[in-house]
C-alpha positions in Angstrom: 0.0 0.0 0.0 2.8 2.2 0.7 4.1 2.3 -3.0 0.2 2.8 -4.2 0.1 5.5 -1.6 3.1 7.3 -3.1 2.1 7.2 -6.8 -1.1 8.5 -5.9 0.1 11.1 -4.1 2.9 12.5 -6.4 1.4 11.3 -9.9 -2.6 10.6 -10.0 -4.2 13.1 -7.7 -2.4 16.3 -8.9 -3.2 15.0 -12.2 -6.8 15.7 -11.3 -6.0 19.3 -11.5 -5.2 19.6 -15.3 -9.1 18.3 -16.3 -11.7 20.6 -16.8 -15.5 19.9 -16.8 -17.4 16.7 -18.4 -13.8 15.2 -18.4 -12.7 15.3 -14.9 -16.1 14.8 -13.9 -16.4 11.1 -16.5 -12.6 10.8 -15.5 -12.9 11.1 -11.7 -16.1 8.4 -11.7 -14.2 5.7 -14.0 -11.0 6.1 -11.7 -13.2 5.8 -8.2 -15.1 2.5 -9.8 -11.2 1.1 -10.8 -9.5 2.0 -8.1 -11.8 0.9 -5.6 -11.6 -2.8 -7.5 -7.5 -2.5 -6.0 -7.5 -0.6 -3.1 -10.5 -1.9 -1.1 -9.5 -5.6 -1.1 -6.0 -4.5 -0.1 -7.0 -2.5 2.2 -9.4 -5.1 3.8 -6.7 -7.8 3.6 -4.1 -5.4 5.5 -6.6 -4.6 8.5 -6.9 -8.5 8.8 -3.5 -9.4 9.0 -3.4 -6.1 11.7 -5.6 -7.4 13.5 -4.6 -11.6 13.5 -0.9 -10.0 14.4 -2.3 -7.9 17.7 -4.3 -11.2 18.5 -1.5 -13.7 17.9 1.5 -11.7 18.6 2.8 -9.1 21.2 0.6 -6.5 21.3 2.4 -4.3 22.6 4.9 -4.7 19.8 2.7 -4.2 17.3 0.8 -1.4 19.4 2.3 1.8 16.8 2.0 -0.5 13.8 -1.9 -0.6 14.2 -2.1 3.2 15.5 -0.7 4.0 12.2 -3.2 1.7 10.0 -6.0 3.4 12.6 -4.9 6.7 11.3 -4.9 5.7 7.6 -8.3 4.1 8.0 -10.1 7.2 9.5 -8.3 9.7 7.2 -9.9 7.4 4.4 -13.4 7.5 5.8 -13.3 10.8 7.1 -11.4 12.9 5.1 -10.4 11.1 1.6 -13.6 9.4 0.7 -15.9 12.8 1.5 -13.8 15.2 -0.9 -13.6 12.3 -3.5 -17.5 12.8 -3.2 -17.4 16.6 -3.7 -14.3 16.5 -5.8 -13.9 19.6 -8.3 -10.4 20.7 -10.2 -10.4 23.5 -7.8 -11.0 21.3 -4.9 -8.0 19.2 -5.7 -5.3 20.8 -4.2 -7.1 20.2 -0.8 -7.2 16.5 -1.4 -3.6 16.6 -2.1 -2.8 18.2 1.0 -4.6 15.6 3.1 -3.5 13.2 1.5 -0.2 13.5 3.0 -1.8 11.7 6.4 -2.2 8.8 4.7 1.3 9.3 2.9 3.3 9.9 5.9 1.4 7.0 8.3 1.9 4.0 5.9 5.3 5.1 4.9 6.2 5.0 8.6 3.7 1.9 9.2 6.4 0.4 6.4 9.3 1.7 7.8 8.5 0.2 11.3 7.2 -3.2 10.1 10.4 -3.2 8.2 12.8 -2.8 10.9 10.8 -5.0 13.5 10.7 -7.9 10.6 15.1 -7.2 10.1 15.5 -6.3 14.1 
């Protein structure tokens, strides 16, 4: 998720920006159909493992791990999903700007996963 994270945050969403009318508006609905075909079963299948890992494992250990998947969830649902649903080329910016949440916590959520899997 963190690679998908990063290509929509530097390439796809500030793409948005450059269409105008009918064609962001036909654009924008065919990429929230597709997308959602990739992200939400990825999404579903990372919460799962989450969760089976602070159920089987040491919690505590994996205490930051699910904060930051927390985080990424809620930004989703409370931030991400409502301006995809008011989206406009002049709203973009401000979904580019949020996005960065979601950026910044599964980039670290990789980062730490990564060191406890090496440490």
């Amino acid at each position: 998720m963190t690679g998908i994270i990063w290509m929509v945050q530097i390439a796809i969403y500030p793409l948005f920006g450059r269409l105008e009318g009918a064609t962001f508006d036909d654009y924008h609905a065919r990429y929230m159909t597709r997308v959602t075909y990739i992200i939400a079963p990825l999404m579903i299948t990372e919460a799962v493992c989450c969760a089976a890992c602070l159920y089987l494992g040491d919690w505590e250990v994996m205490a930051l791990s699910s904060l930051l998947l927390a985080a990424v969830w809620a930004s989703t649902a409370f931030i991400q999903v409502p301006q995809h649903a008011k989206l406009t080329p002049e709203r973009v910016p401000a979904l580019v700007y949020t996005n960065w949440i979601r950026s910044i916590a599964w980039t670290a959520r990789t980062a730490l996963l990564a060191w406890l899997t090496v440490g």
